[in-house]
KOLMARZA-45686 format. One record per atom (N, C-alpha, C): x, y, z; residue number from 1. Coordinates in nm, 4 decimals, m for minus. Example, Ala and Ser with C-alpha at 12.3 -4.5 7.8 and 13.67 -1.06 7.14 Angstrom:
# KOLMARZA-45686
PT          x          y          z     n
PT     1.3190    m0.5690     0.7800     1
PT     1.2300    m0.4500     0.7800     1
PT     1.3200    m0.3300     0.7800     1
PT     1.2850    m0.2250     0.7080     2
PT     1.3670    m0.1060     0.7140     2
PT     1.2900     0.0030     0.7870     2
This chain:
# KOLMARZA-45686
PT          x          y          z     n
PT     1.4645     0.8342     0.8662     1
PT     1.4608     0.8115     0.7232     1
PT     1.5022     0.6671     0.6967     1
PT     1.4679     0.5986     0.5356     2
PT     1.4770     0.4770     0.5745     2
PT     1.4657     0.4439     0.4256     2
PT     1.5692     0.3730     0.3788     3
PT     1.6252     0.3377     0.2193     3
PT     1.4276     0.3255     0.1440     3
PT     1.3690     0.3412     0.0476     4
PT     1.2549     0.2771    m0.0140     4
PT     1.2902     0.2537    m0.1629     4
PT     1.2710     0.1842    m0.2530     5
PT     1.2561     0.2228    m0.3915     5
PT     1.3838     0.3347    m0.4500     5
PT     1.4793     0.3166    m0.3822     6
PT     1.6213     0.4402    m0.4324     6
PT     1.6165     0.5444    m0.3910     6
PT     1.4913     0.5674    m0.2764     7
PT     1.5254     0.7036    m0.2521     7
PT     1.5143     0.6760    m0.0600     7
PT     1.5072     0.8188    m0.0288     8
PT     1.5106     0.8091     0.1307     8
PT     1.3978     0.8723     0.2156     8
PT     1.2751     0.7791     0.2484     9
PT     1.1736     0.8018     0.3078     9
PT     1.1380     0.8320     0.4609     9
PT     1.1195     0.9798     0.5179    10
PT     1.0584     1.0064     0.6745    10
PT     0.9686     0.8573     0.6975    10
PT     0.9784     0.7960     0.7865    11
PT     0.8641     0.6788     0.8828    11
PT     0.8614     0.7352     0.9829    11
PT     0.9245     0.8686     1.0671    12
PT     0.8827     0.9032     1.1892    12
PT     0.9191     1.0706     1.1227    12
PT     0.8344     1.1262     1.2283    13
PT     0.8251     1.2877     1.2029    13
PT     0.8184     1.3714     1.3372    13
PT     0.9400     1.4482     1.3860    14
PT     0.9924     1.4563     1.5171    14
PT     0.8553     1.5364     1.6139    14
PT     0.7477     1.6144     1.5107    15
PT     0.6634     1.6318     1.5907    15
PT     0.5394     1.5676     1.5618    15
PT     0.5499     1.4546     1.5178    16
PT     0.4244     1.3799     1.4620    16
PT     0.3923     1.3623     1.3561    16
PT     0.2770     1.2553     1.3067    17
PT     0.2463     1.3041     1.1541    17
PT     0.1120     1.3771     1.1671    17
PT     0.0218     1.4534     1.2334    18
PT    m0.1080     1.5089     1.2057    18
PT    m0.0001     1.6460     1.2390    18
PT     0.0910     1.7074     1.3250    19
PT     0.1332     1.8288     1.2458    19
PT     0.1906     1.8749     1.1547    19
PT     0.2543     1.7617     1.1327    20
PT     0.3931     1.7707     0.9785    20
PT     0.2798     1.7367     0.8599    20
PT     0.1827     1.6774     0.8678    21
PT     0.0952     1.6996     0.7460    21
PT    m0.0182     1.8503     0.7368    21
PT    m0.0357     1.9042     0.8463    22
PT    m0.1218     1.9965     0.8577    22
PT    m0.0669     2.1150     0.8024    22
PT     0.1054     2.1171     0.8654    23
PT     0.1812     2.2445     0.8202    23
PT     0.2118     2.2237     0.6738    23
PT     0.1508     2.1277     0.5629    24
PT     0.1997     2.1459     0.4404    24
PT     0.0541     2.1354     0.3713    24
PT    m0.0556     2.0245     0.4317    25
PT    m0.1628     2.0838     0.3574    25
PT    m0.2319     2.1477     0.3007    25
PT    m0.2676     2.2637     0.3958    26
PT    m0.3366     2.4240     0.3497    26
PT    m0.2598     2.4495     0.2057    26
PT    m0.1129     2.4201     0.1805    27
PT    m0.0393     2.4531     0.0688    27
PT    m0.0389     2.4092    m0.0466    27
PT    m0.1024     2.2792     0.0175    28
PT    m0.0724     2.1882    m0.1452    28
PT    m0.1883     2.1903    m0.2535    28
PT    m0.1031     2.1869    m0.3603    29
PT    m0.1874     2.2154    m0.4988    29
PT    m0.2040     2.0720    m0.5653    29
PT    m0.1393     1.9681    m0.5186    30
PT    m0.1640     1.8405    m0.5610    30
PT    m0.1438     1.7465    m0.5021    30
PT    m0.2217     1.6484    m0.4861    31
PT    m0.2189     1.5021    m0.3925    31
PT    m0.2249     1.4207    m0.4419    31
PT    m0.0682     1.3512    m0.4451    32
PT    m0.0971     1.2150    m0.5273    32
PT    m0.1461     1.0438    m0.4353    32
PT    m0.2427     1.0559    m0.4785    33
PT    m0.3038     0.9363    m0.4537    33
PT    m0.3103     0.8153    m0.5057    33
PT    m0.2271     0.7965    m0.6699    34
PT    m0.2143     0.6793    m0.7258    34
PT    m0.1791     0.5658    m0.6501    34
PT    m0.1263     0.5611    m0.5514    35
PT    m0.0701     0.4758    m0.5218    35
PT    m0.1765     0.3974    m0.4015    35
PT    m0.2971     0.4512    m0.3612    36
PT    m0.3913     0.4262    m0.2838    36
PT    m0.5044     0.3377    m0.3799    36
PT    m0.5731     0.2489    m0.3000    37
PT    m0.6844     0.1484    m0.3875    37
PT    m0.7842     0.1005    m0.2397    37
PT    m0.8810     0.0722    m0.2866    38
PT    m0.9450    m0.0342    m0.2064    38
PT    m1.0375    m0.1142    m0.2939    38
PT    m1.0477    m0.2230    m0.2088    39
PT    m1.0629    m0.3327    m0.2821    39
PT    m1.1315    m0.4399    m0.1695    39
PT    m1.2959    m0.4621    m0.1843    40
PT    m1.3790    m0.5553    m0.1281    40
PT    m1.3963    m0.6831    m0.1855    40
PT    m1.3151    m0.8198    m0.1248    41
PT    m1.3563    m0.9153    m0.1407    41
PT    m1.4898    m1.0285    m0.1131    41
PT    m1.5492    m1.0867    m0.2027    42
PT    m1.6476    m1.1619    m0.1980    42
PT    m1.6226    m1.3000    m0.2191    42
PT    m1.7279    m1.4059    m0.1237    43
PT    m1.6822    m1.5051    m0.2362    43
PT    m1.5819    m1.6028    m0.1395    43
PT    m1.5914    m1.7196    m0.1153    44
PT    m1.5241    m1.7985    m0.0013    44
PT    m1.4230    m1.8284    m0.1112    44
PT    m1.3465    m1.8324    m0.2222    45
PT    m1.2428    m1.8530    m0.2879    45
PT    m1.1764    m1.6796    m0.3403    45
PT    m1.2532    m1.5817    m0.3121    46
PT    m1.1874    m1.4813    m0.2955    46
PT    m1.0481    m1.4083    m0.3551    46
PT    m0.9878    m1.4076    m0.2079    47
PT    m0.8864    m1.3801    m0.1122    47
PT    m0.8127    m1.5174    m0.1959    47
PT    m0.7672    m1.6073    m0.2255    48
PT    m0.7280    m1.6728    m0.2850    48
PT    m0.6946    m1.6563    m0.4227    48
PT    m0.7836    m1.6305    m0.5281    49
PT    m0.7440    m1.6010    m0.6110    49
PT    m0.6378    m1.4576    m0.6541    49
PT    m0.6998    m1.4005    m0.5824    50
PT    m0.6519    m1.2244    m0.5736    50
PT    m0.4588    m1.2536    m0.5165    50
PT    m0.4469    m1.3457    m0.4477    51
PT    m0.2977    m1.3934    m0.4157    51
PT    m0.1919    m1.4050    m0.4628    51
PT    m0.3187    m1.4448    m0.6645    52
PT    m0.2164    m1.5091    m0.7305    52
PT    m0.1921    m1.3895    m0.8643    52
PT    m0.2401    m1.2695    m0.7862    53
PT    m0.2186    m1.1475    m0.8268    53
PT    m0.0962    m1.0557    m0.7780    53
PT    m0.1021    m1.0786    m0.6500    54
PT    m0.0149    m1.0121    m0.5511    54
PT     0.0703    m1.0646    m0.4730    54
PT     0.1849    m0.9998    m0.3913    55
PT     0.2555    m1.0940    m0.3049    55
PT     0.2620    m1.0780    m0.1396    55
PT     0.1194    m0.9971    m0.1619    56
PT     0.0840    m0.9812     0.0013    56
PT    m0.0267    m1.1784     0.0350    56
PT     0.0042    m1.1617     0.1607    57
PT    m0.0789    m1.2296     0.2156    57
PT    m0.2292    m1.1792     0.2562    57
PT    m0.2892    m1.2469     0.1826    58
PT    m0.4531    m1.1825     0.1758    58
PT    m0.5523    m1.2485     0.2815    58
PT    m0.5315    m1.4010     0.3237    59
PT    m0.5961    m1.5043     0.3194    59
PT    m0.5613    m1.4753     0.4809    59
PT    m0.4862    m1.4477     0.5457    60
PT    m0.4038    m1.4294     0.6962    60
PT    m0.5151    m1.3106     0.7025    60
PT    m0.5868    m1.2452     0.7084    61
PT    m0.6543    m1.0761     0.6695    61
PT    m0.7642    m1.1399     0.7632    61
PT    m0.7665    m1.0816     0.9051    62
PT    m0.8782    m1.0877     0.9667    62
PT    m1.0102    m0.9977     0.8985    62
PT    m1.1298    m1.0173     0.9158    63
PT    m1.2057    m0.9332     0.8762    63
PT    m1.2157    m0.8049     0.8885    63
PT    m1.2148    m0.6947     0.7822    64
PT    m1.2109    m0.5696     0.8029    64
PT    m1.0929    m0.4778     0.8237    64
PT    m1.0095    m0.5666     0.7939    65
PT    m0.8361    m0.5579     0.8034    65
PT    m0.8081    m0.5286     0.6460    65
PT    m0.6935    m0.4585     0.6961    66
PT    m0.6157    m0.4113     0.5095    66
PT    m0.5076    m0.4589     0.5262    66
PT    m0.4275    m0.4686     0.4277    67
PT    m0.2745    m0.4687     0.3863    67
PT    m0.2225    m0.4331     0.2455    67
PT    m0.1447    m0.3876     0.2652    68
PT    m0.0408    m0.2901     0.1289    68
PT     0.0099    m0.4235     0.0840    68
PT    m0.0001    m0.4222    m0.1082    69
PT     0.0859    m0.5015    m0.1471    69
PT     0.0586    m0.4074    m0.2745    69
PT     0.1307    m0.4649    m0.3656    70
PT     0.1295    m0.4934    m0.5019    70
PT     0.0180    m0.5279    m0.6135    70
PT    m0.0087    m0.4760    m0.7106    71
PT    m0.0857    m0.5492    m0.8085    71
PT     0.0233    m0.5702    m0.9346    71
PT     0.0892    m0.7123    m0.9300    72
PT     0.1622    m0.7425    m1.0042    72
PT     0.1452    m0.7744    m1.1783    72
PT     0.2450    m0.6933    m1.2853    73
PT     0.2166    m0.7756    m1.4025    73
PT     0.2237    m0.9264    m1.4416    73
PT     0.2011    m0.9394    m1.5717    74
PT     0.2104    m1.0684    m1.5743    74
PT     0.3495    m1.1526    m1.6001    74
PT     0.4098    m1.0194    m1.6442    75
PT     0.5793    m1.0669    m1.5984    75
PT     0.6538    m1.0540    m1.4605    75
PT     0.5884    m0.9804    m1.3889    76
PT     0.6499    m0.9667    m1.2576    76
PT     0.5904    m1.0884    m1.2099    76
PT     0.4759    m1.1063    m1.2067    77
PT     0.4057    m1.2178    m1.1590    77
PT     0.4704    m1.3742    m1.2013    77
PT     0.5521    m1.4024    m1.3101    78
PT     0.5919    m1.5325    m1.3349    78
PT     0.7382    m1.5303    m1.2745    78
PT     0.7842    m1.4316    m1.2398    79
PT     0.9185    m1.4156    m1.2198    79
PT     0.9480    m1.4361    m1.0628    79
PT     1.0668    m1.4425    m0.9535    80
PT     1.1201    m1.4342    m0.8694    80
PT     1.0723    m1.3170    m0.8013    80
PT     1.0235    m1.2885    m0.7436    81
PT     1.0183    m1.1542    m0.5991    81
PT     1.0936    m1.1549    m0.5055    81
């Protein structure tokens, strides 16, 4: 388990994660997915602009590669991270 956002998040699952998700699937009545996106860049200035959205590194992103960040407001965005 491992501090996230105030609470305390599993990153390892003592018998894996394809059985510890299987034994709760069949059950579940809701999947939250908000927090999932994808997002295809075009455009040799891109990945650049989209940067000055977020505080992941976009531009480091070999082709066909993802990374988790943020889609920041426009107050989070002028502020300190």
């Amino acid at each position: 388990m491992v501090g996230f956002a105030g609470y305390e998040m599993p990153v390892q699952y003592p018998a894996g994660i394809i059985p510890s998700t299987s034994t709760r699937a069949p059950r579940l009545a809701l999947f939250d997915v908000s927090h999932m996106g994808q997002i295809t860049l075009h455009g040799a200035s891109a990945a650049r602009a989209l940067e000055a959205l977020v505080p992941g590194d976009l531009q480091g992103l070999m082709p066909r590669r993802m990374r988790y960040t943020l889609l920041l407001t426009r107050r989070a965005a002028s502020s300190t991270i």
